[in-house]
C-alpha positions in Angstrom: 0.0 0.0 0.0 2.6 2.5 1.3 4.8 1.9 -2.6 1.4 2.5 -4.3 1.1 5.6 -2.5 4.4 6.3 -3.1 4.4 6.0 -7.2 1.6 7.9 -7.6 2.6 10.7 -5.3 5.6 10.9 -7.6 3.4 10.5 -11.1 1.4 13.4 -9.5 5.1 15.6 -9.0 5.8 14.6 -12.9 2.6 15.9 -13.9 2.8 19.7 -11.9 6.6 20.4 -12.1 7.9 18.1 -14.7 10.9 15.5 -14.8 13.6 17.8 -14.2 12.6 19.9 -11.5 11.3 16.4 -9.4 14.9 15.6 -9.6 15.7 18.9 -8.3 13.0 19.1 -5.8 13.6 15.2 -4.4 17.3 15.6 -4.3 18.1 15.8 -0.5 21.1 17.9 -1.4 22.5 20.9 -4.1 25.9 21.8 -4.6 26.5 24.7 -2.5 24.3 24.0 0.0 25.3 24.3 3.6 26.4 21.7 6.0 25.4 22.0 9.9 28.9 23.4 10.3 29.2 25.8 7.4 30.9 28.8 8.3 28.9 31.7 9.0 29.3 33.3 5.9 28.6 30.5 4.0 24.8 30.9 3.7 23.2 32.0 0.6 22.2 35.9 0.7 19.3 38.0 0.5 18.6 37.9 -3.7 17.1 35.4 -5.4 19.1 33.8 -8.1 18.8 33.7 -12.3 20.6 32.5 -14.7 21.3 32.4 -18.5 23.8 31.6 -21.1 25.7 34.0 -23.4 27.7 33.4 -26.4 30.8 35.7 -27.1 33.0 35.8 -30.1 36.8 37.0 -30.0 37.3 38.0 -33.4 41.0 37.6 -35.1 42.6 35.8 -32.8 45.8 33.8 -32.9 45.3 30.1 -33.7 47.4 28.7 -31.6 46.7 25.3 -32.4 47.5 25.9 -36.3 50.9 27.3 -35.2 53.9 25.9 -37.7 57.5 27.3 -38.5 56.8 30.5 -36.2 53.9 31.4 -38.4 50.3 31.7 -36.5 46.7 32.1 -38.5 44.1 33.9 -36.8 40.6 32.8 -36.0 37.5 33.9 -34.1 37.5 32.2 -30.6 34.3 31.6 -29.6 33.5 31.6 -26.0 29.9 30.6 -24.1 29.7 32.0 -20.8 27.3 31.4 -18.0 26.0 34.6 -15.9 24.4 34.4 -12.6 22.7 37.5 -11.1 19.9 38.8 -8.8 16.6 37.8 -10.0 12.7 38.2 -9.7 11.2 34.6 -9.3 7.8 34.6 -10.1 4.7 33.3 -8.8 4.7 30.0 -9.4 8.4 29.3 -10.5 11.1 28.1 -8.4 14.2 28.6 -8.1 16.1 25.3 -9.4 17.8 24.6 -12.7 19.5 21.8 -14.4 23.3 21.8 -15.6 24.2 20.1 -18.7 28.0 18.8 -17.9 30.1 15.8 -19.2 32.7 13.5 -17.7 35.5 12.2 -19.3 37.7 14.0 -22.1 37.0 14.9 -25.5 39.5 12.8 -28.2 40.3 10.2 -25.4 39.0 6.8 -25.6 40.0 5.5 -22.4 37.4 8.3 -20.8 34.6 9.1 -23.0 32.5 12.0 -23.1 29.2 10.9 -20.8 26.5 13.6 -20.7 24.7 14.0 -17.3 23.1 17.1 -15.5 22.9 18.0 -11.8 20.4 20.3 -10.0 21.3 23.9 -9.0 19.5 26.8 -7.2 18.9 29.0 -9.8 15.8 30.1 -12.3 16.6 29.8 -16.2 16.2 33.1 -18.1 14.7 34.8 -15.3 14.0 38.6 -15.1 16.4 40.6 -13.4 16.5 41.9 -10.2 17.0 45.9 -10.7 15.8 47.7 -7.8 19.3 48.5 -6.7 22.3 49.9 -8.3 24.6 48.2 -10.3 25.9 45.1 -9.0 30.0 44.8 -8.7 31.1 41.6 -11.0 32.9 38.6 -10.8 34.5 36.9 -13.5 35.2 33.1 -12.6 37.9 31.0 -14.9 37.9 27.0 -14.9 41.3 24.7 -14.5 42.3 21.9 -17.6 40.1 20.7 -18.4 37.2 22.3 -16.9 33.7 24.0 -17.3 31.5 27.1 -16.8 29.8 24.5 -14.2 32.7 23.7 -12.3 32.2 25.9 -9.5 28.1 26.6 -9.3 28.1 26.3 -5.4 30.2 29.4 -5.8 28.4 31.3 -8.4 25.2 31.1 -7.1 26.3 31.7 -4.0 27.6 35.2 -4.8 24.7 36.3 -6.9 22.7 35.6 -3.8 24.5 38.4 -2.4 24.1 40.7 -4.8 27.0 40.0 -7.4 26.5 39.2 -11.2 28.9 36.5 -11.6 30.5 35.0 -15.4 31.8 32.0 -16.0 34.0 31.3 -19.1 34.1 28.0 -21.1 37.4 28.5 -22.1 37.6 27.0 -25.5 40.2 24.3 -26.1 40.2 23.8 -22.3 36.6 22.2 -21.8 36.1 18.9 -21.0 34.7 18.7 -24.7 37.2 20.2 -26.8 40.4 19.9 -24.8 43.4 20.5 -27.0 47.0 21.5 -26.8 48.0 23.2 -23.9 49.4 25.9 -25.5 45.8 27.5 -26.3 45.5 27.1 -22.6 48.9 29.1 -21.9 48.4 32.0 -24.3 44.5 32.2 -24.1 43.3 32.5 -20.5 44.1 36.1 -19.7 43.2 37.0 -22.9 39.8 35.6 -22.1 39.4 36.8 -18.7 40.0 40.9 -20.1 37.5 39.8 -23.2 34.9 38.5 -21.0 35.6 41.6 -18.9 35.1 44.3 -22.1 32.2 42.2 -23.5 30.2 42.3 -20.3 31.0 46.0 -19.6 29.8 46.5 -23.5 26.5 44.9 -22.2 25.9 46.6 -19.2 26.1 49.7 -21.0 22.7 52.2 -20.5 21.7 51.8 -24.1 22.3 48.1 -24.6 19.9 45.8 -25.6 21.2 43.3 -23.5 19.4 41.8 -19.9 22.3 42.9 -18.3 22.1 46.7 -19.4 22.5 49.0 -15.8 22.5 45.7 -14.3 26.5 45.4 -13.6 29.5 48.0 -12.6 32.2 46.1 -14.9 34.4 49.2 -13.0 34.1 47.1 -9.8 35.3 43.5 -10.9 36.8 40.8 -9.0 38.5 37.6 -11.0 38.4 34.2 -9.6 40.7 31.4 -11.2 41.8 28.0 -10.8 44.3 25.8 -11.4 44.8 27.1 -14.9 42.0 29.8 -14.6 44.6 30.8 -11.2 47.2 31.1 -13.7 45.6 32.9 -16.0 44.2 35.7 -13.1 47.6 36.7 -11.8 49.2 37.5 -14.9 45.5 39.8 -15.4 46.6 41.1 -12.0 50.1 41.9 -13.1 52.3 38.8 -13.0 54.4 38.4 -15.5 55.7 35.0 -17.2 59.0 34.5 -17.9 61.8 34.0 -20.3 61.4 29.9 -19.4 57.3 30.2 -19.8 58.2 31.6 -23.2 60.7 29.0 -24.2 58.7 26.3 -23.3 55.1 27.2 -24.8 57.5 28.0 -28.4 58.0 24.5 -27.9 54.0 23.4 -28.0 53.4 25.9 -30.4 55.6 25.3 -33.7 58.1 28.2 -32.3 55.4 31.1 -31.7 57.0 33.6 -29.4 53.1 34.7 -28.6 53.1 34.4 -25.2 55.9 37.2 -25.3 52.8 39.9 -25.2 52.0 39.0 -21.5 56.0 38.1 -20.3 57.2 40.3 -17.6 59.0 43.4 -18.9 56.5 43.2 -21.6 54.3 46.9 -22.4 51.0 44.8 -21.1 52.8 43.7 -17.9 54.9 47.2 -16.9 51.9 49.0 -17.1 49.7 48.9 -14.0 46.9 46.4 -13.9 43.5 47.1 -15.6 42.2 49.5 -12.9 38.5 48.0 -13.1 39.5 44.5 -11.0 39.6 45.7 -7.7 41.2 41.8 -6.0 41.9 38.5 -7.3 41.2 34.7 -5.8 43.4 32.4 -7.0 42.5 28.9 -6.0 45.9 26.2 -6.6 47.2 28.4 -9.4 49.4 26.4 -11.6 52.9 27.2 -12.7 55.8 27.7 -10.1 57.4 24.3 -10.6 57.7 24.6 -14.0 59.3 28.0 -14.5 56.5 29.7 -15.5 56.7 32.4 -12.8 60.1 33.7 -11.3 61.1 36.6 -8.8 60.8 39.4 -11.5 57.1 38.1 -12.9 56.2 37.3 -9.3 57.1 41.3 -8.5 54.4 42.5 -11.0 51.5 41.2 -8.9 50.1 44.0 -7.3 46.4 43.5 -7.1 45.1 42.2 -3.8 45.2 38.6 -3.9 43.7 35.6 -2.1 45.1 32.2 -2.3 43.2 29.5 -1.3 46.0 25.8 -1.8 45.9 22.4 -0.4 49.4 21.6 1.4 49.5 18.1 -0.3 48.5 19.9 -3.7 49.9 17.2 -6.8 49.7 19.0 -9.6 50.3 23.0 -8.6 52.8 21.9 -6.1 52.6 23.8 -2.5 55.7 24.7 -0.6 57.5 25.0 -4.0 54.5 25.8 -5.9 51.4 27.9 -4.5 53.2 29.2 -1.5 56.6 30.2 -3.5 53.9 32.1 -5.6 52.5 33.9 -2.3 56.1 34.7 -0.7 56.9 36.0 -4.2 54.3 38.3 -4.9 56.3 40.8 -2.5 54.0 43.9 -4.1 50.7 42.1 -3.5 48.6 42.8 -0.4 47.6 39.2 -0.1 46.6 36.1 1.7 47.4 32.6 1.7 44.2 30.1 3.1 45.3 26.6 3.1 43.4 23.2 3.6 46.3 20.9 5.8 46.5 17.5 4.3 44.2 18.7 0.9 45.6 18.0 -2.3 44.7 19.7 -5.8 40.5 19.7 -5.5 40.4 22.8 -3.3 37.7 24.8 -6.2 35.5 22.5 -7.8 32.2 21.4 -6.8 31.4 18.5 -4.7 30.9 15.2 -6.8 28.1 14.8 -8.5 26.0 11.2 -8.2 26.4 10.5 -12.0 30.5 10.3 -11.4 30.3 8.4 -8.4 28.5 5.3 -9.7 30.0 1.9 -9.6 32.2 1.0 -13.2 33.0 4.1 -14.0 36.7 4.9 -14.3 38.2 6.6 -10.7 39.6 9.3 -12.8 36.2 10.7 -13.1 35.6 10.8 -9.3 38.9 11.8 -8.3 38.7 15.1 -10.8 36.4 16.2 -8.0 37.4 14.5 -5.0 39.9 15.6 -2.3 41.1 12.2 -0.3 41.6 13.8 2.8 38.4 15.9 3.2 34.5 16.3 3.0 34.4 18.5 0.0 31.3 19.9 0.8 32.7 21.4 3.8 35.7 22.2 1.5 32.7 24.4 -0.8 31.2 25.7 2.3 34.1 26.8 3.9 35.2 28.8 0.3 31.9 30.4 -0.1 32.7 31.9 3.5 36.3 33.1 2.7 35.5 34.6 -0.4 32.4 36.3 0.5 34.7 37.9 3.1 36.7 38.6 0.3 35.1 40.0 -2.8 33.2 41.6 -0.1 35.9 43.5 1.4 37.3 44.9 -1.5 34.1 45.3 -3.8 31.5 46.3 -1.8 33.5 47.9 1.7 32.1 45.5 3.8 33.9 45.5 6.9 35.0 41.8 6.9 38.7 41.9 8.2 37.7 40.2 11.2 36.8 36.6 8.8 40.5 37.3 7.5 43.2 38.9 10.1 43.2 35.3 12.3 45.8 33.4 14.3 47.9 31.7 11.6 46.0 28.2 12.4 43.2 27.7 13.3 43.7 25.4 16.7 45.4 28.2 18.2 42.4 30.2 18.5 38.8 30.0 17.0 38.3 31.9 13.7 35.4 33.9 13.5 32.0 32.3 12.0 33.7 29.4 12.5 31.4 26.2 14.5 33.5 24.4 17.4 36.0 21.9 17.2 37.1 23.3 13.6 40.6 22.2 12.3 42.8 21.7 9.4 42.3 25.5 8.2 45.8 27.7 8.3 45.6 31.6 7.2 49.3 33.9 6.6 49.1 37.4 5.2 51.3 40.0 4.2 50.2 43.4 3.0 53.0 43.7 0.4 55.3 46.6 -0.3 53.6 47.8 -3.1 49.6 48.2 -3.5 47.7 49.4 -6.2 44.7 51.7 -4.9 41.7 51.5 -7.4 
């Protein structure tokens, strides 16, 4: 009796909502959502969330991956970008969405591409929320591979609290078209400052766009990882150097291209775009294999946030990440580190679809952090870079969340629940600051 009440209880969901939003509404949890011991600032914000996908094109480009003898082509890069932002949710509608992601790796037969889709708090194509001023933005840049959806407990987080936030599929870097590296080497800050002049184009008074007098592009934050890390502080001022160059000539059929953002270069001696007011950089990549050294490092002189795992394998830490934060001796900047975390510090938790039985552990382990819960891991980066973005974009006086004891067993850390560990946070306001 109680199973045929069950199925048609759920036939009677199917018929009012729909099958996707019963998946949504059934699920007992979302990426993002917080745990009993999220940190304070953790939980969503007062706006209601939409979303809504935009294509871009970068036209005349270098095509990096057509590189031969020296000689580059040029192309249009294409670019789809996710935006979430304040919203007005309707009578009627709730706010949930689907995400259309893929596991595996495009061209690799070993892990094919398998679509699946996981539930987020969000309303598709919903109308905007514009009874307050323009919202400060944040511009969020995936690892290698990656997606626009690698980080939605983030996103939707911060357009709950009153951000419009835009993620890049960075072409040739997405788990669907994953090429040379070298696209990934030259293209991300290229990308990030595109995405940036493209979404300031649209927020413009007499744009057509949704997002017209819905932004301040002249209040920005960037957050990058892994590769998207890499790609933010040489945006914020970091230059690469004479060994980066050397070694992406090599990938790409002797271009010199990445010359254009080397230290000493015109793009890197002049001061950073003055519209990104701070940077996160989650496990940026580089420092182990020459891409940054002591003169690049100097050039970083927008306030920065680092957020590493000790045990990181791919970024490296003590010789990787941290060498990064000790170098960046111009940077007013902070180092957050997970003790006993490896590489996963960013993305979201694991979804179900990667976690079922037969499917190759590379797909769970892109996620998955050995040592921790990594929805605590989400939780507790929703709290630091609220603190954050929310310092430097919208004056919030959050220096509390950051000025702690250096670990956090020698003192509890504001917002922090009882008996919290494994958290450690060093800072050093740099020599050199740039005041936007």
């Amino acid at each position: 009796m109680q199973r045929r009440f069950l199925y048609f209880f759920l036939l009677l969901l199917i018929t009012i909502l729909g099958p996707s939003d019963v998946r949504a509404q059934t699920d007992t949890f979302v990426v993002g959502d917080p745990l009993p011991d999220a940190p304070e600032l953790a939980a969503r914000g007062p706006y209601k969330v939409g979303v809504r996908t935009i294509q871009f094109v970068h036209s005349g480009q270098k095509d990096i991956l057509k590189a031969k003898d020296g000689n580059v082509p040029t192309y249009d890069r294409k670019l789809t970008v996710e935006v979430w932002y304040p919203a007005q949710i309707p009578a009627g509608k709730t706010e949930l969405t689907q995400y259309e992601q893929v596991m595996g790796l495009a061209n690799n037969p070993s892990r094919p591409l398998v679509p699946y889709t996981f539930p987020g708090r969000a309303l598709r194509d919903a109308e905007p929320d514009t009874r307050e001023a323009a919202y400060p933005l944040v511009i969020v840049s995936h690892g290698y591979p990656g997606s626009r959806y690698l980080m939605t407990y983030l996103t939707e987080n911060l357009a709950s609290k009153g951000y419009v936030v835009v993620a890049i599929d960075h072409a040739e870097s997405t788990y669907r078209d994953v090429a040379n590296f070298a696209s990934t080497l030259l293209n991300r800050p290229l990308d990030d400052l595109f995405v940036l002049d493209e979404m300031a184009r649209l927020s413009a008074k007499n744009s057509k766009s949704f997002l017209s007098g819905l932004l301040n592009a002249n209040n920005t934050a960037l957050i990058g990882y892994s590769m998207g890390g890499y790609g933010a502080l040489n945006v914020g001022g970091a230059g690469y150097s004479p060994q980066a160059v050397a070694f992406f000539g090599q990938m790409a059929g002797g271009s010199d291209a990445l010359k254009v953002r080397a230290a000493g270069s015109p793009a890197l001696t002049a001061a950073p775009d003055a519209r990104i007011k701070a940077i996160v950089a989650f496990a940026p990549w580089g420092m182990e294999r020459g891409v940054w050294d002591a003169e690049g490092l100097k050039g970083l002189r927008l306030p920065t946030l680092f957020i590493a795992g000790d045990k990181d394998d791919v970024s490296g830490y003590e010789k990787g990440i941290k060498a990064i934060y000790d170098g960046a001796v111009n940077a007013d900047r902070y180092l957050l580190t997970y003790v006993n975390a490896r590489h996963n510090v960013a993305p979201n938790a694991p979804a179900a679809a990667v976690m079922k039985p037969g499917l190759p552990i590379n797909e769970y382990m892109h996620y998955a952090e050995p040592g921790w819960n990594e929805r605590r891991i989400n939780n507790i980066n929703q709290h630091f870079v609220t603190a954050y973005i929310g310092l430097h974009l919208k004056g919030q006086d959050n220096r509390k969340y950051l000025d702690v004891p250096e670990s956090i067993t020698a003192g509890q850390w504001p917002g922090f629940k009882p008996r919290a560990v494994g958290l450690e946070m060093r800072h050093n306001e740099g020599q050199l600051r740039v005041k936007n």
